[in-house]
N, C-alpha and C positions, 0 to 999 in steps of 0.2 A: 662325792665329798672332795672339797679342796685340797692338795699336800700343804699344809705348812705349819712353819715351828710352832708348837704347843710347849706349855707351863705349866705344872700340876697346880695346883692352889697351894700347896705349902711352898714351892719355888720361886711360886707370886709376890707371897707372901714375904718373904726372907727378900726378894729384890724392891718390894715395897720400901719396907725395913731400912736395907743399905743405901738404897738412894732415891730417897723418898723426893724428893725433888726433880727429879729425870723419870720417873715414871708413874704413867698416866691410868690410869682402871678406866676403859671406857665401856660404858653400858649401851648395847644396840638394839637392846628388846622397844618395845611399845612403852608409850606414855600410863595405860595404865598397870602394866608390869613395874616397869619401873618407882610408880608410886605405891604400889602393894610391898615390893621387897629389893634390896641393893644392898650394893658393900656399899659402905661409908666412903666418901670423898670420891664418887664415879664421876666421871662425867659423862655426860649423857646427850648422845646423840640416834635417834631412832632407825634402824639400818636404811628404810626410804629415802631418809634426809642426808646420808654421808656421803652419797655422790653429789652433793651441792656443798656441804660445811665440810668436807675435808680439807680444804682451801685453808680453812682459818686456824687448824690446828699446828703447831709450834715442831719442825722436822727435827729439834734438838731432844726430843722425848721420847723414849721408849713407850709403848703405846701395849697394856693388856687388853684385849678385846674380850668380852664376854655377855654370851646373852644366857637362856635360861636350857639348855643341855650342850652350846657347843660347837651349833649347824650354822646356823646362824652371824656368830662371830669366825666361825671359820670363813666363811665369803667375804664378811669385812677386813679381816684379816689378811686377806686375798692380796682382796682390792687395795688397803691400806701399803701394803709391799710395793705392789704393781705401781705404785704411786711413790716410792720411793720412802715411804716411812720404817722404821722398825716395829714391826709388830708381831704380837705372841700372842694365840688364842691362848684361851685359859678352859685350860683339858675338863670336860665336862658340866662348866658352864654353873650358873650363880648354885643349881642344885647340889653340886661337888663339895662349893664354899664348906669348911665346918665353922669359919674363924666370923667376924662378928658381922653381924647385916643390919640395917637399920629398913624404915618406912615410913610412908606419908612424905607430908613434903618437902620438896627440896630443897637444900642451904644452901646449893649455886643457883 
């Protein structure tokens, strides 16, 4: 497993909240994960594809990573860092979420 900063989902949550403009929910799971279940306003990048589209994401944003337990967004996490981004896996991953998730397709 990777070391790095972790966010419980209610922390997430509350920095969602405060500045909702500065941070980002990004989703790493699969296209059809992603379209079965998500938090609301992800963005979504599949973890094969972030070593090619991390280039285009914005270095001014706090960046949640989360896939579906945890393992997953912890590597992008990683790698997101090692890249010089801010980023925070999200402790346990979309299954942890209590707070509200949507499905089907996507409005980005």
């Amino acid at each position: 497993m990777f070391n790095v900063p972790e966010v419980t989902p209610e922390e997430a949550k509350k920095l969602i909240e405060s500045e909702n403009d500065k941070v980002v929910l990004l989703d790493v799971r699969t296209p059809p994960e992603h379209f079965q279940v998500r938090i609301p306003n992800s963005e979504f990048i599949p973890l094969d594809e972030l070593r090619f589209k991390y280039k285009d994401l914005p270095k001014d944003k706090k960046y949640i990573v989360y896939c579906r337990s945890g393992e997953r967004s912890a590597f992008a996490t990683y790698f997101l860092r090692h890249m010089g981004f801010e980023a925070y896996n999200l402790a346990g991953g979309i299954i942890a979420w209590p707070f509200e998730k949507e499905s089907g397709p996507s409005k980005s």
